[in-house]
C-alpha positions in Angstrom: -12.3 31.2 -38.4 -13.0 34.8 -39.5 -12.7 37.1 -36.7 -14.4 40.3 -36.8 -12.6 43.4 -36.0 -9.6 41.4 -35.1 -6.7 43.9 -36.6 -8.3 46.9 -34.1 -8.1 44.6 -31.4 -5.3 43.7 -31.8 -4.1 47.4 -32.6 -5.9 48.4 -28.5 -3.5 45.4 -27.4 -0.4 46.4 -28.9 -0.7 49.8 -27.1 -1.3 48.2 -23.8 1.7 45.7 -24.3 4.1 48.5 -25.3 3.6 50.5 -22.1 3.8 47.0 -20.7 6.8 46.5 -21.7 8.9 49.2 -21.4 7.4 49.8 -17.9 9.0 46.1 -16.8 11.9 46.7 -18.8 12.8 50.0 -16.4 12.8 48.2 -13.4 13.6 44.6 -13.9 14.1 42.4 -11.4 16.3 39.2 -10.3 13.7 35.7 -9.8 11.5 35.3 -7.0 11.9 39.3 -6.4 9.4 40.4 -9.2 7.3 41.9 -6.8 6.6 45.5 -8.5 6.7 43.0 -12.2 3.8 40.9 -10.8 1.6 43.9 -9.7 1.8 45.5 -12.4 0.8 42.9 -14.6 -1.8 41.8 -11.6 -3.1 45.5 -11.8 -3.2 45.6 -15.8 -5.8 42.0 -15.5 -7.5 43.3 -13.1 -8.7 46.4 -15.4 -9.4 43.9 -18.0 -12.4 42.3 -15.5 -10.4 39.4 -14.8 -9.6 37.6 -11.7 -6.1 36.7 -10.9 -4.9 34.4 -8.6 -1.2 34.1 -7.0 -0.1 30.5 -6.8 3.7 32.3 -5.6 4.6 35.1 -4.1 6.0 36.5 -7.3 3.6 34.9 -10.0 0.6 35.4 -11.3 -2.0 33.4 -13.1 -6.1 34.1 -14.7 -8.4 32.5 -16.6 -10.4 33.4 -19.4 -14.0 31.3 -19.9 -14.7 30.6 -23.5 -18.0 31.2 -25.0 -20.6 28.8 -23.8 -21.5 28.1 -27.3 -18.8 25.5 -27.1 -19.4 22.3 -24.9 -16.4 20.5 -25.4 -14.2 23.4 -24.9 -10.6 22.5 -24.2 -8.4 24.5 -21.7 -4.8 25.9 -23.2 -1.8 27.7 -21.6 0.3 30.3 -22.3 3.6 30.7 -20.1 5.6 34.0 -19.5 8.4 34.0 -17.8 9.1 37.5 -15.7 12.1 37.4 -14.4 15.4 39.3 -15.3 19.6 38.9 -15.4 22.0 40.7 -13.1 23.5 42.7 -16.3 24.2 46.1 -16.5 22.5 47.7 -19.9 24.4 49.5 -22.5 21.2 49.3 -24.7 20.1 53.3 -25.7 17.0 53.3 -25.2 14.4 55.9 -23.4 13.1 53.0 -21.2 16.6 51.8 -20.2 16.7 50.1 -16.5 17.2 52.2 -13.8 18.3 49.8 -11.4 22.0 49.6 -11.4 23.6 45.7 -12.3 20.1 44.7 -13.1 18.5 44.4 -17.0 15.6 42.3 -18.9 18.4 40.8 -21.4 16.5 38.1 -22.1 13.5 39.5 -23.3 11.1 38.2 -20.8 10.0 41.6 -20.5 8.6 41.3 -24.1 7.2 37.7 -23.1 5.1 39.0 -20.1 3.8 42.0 -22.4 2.6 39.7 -24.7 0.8 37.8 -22.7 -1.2 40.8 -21.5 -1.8 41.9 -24.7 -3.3 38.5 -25.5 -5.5 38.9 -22.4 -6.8 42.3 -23.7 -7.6 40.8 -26.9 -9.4 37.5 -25.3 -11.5 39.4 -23.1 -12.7 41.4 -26.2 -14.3 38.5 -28.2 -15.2 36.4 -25.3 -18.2 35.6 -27.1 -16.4 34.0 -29.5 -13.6 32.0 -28.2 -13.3 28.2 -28.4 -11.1 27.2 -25.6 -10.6 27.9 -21.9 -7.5 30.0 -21.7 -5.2 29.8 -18.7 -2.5 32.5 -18.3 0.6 32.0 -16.4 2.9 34.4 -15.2 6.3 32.8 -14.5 9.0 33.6 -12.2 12.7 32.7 -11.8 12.8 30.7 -15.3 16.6 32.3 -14.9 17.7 30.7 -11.9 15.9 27.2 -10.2 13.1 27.7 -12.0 10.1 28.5 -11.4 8.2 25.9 -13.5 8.4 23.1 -11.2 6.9 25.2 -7.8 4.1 26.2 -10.0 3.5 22.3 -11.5 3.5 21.1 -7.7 1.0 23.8 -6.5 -1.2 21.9 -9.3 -1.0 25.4 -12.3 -1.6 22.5 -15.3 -4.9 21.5 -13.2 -7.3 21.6 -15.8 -5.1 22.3 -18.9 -5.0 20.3 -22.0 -2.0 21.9 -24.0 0.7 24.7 -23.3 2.7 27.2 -25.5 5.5 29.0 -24.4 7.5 31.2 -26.9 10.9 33.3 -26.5 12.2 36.0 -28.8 15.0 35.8 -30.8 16.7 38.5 -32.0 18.2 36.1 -34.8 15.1 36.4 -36.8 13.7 39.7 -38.0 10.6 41.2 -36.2 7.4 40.1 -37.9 8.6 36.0 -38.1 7.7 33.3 -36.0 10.7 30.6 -35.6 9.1 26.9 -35.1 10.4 23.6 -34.6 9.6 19.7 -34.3 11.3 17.6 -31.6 14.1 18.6 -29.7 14.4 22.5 -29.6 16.8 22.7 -26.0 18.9 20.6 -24.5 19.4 18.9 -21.0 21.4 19.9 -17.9 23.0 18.8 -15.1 24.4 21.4 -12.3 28.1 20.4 -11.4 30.2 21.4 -8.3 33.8 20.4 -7.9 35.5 20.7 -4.8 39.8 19.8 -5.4 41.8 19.1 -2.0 45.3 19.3 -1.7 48.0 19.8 0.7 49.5 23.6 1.2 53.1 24.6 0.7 55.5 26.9 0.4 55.4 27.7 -3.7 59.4 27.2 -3.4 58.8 23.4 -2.1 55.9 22.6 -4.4 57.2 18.5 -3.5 56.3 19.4 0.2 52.3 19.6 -0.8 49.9 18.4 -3.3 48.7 21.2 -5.4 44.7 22.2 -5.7 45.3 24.6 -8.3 47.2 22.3 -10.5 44.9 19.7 -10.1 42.1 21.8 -10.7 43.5 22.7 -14.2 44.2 19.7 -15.4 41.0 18.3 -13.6 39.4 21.2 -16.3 41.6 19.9 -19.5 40.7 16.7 -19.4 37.2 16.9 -19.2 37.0 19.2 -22.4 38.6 16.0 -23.8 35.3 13.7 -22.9 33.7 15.7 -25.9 36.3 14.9 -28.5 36.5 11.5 -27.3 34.0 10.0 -25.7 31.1 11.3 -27.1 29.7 10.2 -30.1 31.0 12.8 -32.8 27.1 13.2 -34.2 25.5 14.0 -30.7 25.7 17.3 -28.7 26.8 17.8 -25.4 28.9 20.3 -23.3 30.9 20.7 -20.1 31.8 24.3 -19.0 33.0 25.7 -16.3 31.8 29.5 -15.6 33.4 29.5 -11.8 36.9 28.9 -10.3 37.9 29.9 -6.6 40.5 29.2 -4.4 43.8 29.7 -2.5 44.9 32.0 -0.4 48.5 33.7 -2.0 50.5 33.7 -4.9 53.4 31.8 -3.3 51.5 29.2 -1.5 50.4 25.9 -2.8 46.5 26.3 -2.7 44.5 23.8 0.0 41.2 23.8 -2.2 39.7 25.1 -4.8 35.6 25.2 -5.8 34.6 24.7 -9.1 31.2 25.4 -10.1 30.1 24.4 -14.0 27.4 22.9 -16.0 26.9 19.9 -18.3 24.4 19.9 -21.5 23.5 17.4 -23.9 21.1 17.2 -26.5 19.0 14.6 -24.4 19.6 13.1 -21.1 21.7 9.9 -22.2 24.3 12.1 -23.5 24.0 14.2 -20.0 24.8 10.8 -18.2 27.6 9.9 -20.3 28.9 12.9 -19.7 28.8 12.8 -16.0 29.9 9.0 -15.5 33.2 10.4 -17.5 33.5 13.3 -15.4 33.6 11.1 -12.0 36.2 8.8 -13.3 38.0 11.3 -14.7 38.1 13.0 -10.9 38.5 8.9 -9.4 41.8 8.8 -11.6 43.5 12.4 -10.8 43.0 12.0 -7.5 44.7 8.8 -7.2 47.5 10.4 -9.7 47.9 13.6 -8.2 47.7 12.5 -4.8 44.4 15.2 -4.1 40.8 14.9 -3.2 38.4 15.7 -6.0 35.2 15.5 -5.2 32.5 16.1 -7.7 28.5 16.3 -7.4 25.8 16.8 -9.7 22.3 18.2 -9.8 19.4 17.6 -11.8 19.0 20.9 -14.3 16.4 21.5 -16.8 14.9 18.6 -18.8 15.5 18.8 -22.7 12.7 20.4 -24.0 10.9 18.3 -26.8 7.7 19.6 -28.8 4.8 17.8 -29.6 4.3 17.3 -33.1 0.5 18.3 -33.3 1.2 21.2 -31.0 3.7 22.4 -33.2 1.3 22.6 -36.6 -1.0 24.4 -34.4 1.5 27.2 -34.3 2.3 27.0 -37.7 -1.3 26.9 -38.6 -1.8 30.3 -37.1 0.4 32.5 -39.2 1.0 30.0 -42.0 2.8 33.1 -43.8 5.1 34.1 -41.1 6.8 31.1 -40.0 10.5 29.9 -40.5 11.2 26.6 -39.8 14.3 25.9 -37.8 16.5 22.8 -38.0 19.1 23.5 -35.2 19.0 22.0 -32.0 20.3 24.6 -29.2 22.7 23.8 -25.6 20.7 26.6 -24.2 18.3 25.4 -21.8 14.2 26.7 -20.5 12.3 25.3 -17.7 9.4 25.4 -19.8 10.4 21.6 -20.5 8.7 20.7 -17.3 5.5 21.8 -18.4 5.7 19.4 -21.3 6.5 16.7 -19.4 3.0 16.9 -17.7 0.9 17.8 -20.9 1.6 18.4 -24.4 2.4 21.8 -26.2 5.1 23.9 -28.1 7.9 26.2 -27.8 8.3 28.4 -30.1 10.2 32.1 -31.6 9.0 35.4 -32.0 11.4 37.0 -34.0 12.6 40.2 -32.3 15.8 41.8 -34.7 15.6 45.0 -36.5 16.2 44.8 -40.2 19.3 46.2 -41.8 21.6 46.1 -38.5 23.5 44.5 -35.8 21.3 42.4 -33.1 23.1 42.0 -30.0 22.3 38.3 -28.5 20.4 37.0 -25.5 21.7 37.8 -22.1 24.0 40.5 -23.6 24.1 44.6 -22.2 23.5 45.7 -25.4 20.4 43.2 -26.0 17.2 45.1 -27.3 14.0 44.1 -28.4 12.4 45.7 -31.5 8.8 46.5 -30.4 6.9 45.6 -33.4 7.2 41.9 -32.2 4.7 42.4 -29.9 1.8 42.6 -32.3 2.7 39.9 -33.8 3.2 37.7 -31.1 -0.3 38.9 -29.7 -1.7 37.6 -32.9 0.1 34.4 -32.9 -1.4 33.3 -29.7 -4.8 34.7 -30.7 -4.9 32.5 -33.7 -3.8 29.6 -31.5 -6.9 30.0 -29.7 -9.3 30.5 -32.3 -8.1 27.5 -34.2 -8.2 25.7 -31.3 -11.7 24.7 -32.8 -10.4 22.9 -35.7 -7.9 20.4 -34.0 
């Protein structure tokens, strides 16, 4: 569909997303705090004539009607996440946080502009749109995620298909990254707890050591992935967390282990864990200790529908990269698509000619120009929306 007058509404968005932006980015905040975050973007809908709704305390959610010209209009999402990472920025920038410990290194910052400017831009050419567009302001994708609270308060009522995107700072400003099937992983949320006996560090035959066990408890799992797990499937155990003990020359009583489990789906996530638990069975009996070891459910791998997917690269045919790399990294936006179907997709965020610092890095920074183009993307989304 030829849209008239598109490129200078698109130019009015940009300007609105930019300020947007850079107004989130300087004063980010941690999930389910986004208070200030989710006025703003309340306050910047509200201009636009629409009505927003708050289905959290921190989220925020509008619809835009579609022309009536179209009976058999369909309804499609668009999620943002709005949350931030407790990282101090390094990133020189005028618009740098100001909260100290606290940065958008994720670029959800970027995610929520966009999604404004795509709002400015629909409300323009009402008249004219195809679809029923729902807009969903996300928080806490960072932490428990917010997803599921907004699913179970009923957000996909209504909706059809969703799209979620992130940027990448991989792929230069001005692409759009796409991919079939599998683009995240599964995870499962792992706590150890090790028991042992205490002792003086000069009888170490007088106790049974936590810390010791705790290590090896740690090697041997790293061995699960060479093998026990089939060498052409994904999957990875980390621990980020280790505490416990109480001195240097005492033989620690217990020690907490908090880490994380990933596979490329969620057969490889169980494998995983079954290994882990016998693994814990076994030193315990060997080491004399108690190793107890619980899991949790994380994300769901996130897998894109197919039709969903040539919807996005139907929009801005000349832009897209295909990618052929399935990622460990995980998004909560795979709930959605366990409800109805949609895609997940890249706006490409580098700077030509330098050095990107990655995702949840201090030095992370997002190269504005994105933002036009990732207002455009989900503009063309819509207005194709008439030919699927």
């Amino acid at each position: 569909m030829i849209i008239q007058n598109l490129q200078e509404y698109i130019l009015e968005a940009e300007r609105v997303a930019k300020e947007v932006f850079e107004e989130i980015h300087s004063w980010p905040e941690l999930g389910n705090e986004e208070f200030k975050t989710s006025t703003l973007i309340g306050r910047k809908l509200k201009d636009m004539g629409l009505a927003i709704y708050r289905p959290l305390a921190t989220a925020v959610a509008a619809d835009i009607q579609g022309s009536g010209d179209y009976k058999e209009k369909r309804t499609i999402a668009f999620r943002a996440d709005i949350d931030a990472l407790p990282i101090s920025e390094e990133a020189l920038v005028s618009y740098r946080s100001r909260r100290a410990g606290l940065m958008h290194a994720c670029g959800h910052d970027a995610h929520a502009a966009v999604l404004v400017g795509l709002a400015q831009v629909l409300c323009r050419m009402k008249n004219v749109l195809p679809c029923n567009v729902r807009l969903i302001f996300q928080p806490d994708e960072e932490g428990e995620g917010g997803a599921d609270r907004l699913i179970d308060v009923d957000i996909l009522e209504g909706v059809d298909q969703i799209f979620g995107f992130h940027v990448k700072p991989e792929l230069a400003a001005g692409t759009i990254g796409i991919q079939y099937g599998t683009v995240h992983g599964e995870s499962r949320m792992m706590e150890v707890c090790v028991k042992g006996t205490p002792a003086h560090g000069a009888k170490p035959d007088l106790g049974r050591d936590a810390v010791y066990g705790a290590a090896e408890f740690i090697s041997l799992c790293q061995g699960i992935l060479s093998r026990d797990l089939d060498p052409v499937k994904a999957g990875l155990i980390s621990f980020g967390r280790i505490q416990g003990g109480e001195a240097g020359n005492i033989l620690a009583r217990q020690v907490n282990l908090d880490g994380i489990v990933r596979g490329e789906d969620c057969q490889v996530c169980d494998l995983l864990c079954e290994r882990i638990r016998i693994i814990a069975k076994g030193l315990s009996q060997a080491m004399g200790l108690a190793i107890d070891v619980n899991f949790a459910q994380g994300y769901k791998g996130l897998v894109n529908d197919r039709q969903s997917v040539e919807q996005v690269r139907a929009a801005v045919p000349k832009r897209v990269i295909e990618l052929n790399q399935k990622s460990m990294t995980v998004d909560d936006f795979s709930s959605y698509l366990q409800v109805v179907p949609g895609a997940y997709f890249f706006l490409g965020c580098g700077f030509e000619g330098r050095e990107n610092s990655g995702l949840h890095t201090s030095r992370f920074q997002v190269n504005e120009e994105c933002l036009a183009v990732g207002i455009e993307t989900l503009v063309r989304i819509c207005m194709n929306t008439l030919y699927q």
